[in-house]
Structure formats: C-alpha cells, structure tokens
C-alpha positions in Angstrom: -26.3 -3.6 4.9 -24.6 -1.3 2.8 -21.2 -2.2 2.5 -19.3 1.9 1.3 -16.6 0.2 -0.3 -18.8 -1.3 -2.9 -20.5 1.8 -3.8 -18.0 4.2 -3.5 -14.5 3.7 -4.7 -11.7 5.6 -5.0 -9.3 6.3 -7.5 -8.4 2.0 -9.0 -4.8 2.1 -8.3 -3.4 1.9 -4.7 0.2 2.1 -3.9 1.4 -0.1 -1.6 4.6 0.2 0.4 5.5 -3.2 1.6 7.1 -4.4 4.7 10.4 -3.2 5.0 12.4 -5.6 7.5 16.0 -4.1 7.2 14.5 -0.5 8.5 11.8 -1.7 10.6 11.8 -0.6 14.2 9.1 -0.2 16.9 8.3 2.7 18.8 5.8 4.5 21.0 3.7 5.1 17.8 4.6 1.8 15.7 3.8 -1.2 18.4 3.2 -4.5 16.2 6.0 -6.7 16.0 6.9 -8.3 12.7 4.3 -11.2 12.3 1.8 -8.8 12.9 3.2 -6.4 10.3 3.0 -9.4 8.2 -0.5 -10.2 9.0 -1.8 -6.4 8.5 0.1 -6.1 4.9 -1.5 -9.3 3.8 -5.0 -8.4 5.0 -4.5 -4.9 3.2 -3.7 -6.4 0.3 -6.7 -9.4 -0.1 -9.2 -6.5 1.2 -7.9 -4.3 -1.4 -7.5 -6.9 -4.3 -11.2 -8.1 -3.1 -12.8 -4.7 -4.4 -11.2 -4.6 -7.3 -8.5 -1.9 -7.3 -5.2 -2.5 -8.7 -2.1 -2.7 -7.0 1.2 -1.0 -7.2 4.2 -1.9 -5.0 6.5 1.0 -4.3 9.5 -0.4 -4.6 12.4 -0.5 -1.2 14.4 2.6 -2.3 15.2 6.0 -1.0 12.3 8.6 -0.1 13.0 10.3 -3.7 13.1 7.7 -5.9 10.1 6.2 -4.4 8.4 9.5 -5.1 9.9 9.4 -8.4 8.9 5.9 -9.2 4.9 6.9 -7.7 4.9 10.3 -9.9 6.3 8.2 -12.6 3.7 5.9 -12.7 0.9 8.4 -12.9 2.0 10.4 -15.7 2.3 7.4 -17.5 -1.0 5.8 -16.6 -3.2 9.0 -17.1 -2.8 10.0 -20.4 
C-alpha cells in the first residue's frame, strides 16, 4: 500500500497553532470539547513529527503578530 505522505511531501516546516484554552469556545461548527482538542493536537503533532517535517508553534498572540511572527520566520528561513 502506498502510503502519499511518504512519497509526497510538502513544504518541511508546518505551523502549528496550539490549543488555546482562554479563547476556546464551541459552536455549531467547532463541537469537541477540550480533551478531545487535546487529543486531536497531540495526534497532529506525532503524525506530523512521524514524517519528518519540522514544527513551528505560532505563538498565543493577536491575529497580526501571529502573522508577523509566521512571515517572520519565512524570510528568515528561505534565504
């Protein structure tokens, strides 16, 4: 079985934006509660680490300096 995420890979670095508890809230679109926020983020993480790409966790700021701190770290790391 050909597994695609073995073959074909994407750019190395992922941004990840962790679980933010303070700002949190379910909806009709967002239905897991925390534990299974928990769960998800830790299973994105080990399937992502388990490939090979590199992580990068956005920090818990406002929407522009978490751009800031993504568009940061790109013009520094593709020179």
């Amino acid at each position: 079985m050909i597994l695609y995420a073995e073959h074909w890979s994407f750019n190395p670095v992922v941004f990840i934006l962790p679980p933010w508890q303070e700002i949190y809230k379910t909806d009709e679109e967002r239905k897991q509660d925390w534990n299974e926020v928990m769960l998800t983020h830790t299973t994105i993480l080990k399937t992502y680490q388990s490939y090979g790409y590199q992580i990068v966790e956005v920090p818990k700021v406002d929407v522009k300096s978490r751009v800031d701190f993504v568009l940061k770290f790109i013009r520094e790391n593709n020179s």
